[in-house]
N, C-alpha and C positions, 0 to 999 in steps of 0.2 A: 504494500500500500504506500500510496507518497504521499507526501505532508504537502510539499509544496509544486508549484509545474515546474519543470526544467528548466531551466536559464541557460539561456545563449548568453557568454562572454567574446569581448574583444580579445585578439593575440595579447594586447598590453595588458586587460584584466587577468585575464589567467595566467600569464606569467606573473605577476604579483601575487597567485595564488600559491605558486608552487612553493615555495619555503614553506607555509603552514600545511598544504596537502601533503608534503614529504612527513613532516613532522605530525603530525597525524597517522598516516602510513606506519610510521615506524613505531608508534603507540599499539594500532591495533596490531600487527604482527605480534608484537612482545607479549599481547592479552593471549594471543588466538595460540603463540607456542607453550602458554603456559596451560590454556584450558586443554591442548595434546597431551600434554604430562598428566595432568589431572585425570580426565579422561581415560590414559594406560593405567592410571594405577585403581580408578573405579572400576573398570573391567576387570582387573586381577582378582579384586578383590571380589566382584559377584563369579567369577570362575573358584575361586579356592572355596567362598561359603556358600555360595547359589542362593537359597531362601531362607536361609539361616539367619541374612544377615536381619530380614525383619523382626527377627526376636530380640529381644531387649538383652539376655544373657550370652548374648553372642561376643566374642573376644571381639571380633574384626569391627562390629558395630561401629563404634565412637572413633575411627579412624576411618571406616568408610563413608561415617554420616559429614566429617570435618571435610574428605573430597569432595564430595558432591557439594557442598556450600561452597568450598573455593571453586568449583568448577563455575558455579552457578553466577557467583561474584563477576569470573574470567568473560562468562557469555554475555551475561550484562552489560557491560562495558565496552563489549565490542560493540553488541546492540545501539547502546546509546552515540559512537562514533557513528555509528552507519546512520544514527536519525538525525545527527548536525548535519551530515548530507545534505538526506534527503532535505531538510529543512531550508539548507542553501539552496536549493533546486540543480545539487549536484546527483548526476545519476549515478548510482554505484556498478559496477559488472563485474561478475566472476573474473 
């Protein structure tokens, strides 16, 4: 969904853009390699306990339930760069 419509920039506006598009870039990258990390070690961990881990006496619990929160922190964050985007009427693409 988009927040705001596209914007057409001039060569001079969008080259004034790219210092902060860079540094943004390199923001969400650093989110998106950590929620990968996150991510391998939440699937370890539903591979070693499977349904286990929804039981409260489970060991892995409390360190599976602390990944999923930072995961969830990681996703957020990307989420919320990709809506200043869209909010500039910048279009995001794979």
């Amino acid at each position: 969904m988009r927040s705001a419509p596209v914007r057409l920039y001039t060569l001079a506006e969008a080259n004034a853009c790219v210092p902060d598009l860079e540094r943004r870039h390199t923001a969400i990258q650093g989110h998106v390699r950590k929620a990968r990390g996150l991510a391998d070690q939440v699937a370890d961990l539903e591979i070693v306990w499977g349904s286990k881990l929804l039981a409260d006496d489970c060991p892995g619990r409390a360190e599976y339930l602390r990944y999923r929160e930072a995961l969830s922190a990681e996703e957020t964050a990307v989420d919320g760069f990709l809506k200043e985007f869209r909010d500039e009427g910048i279009e995001v693409k794979d």
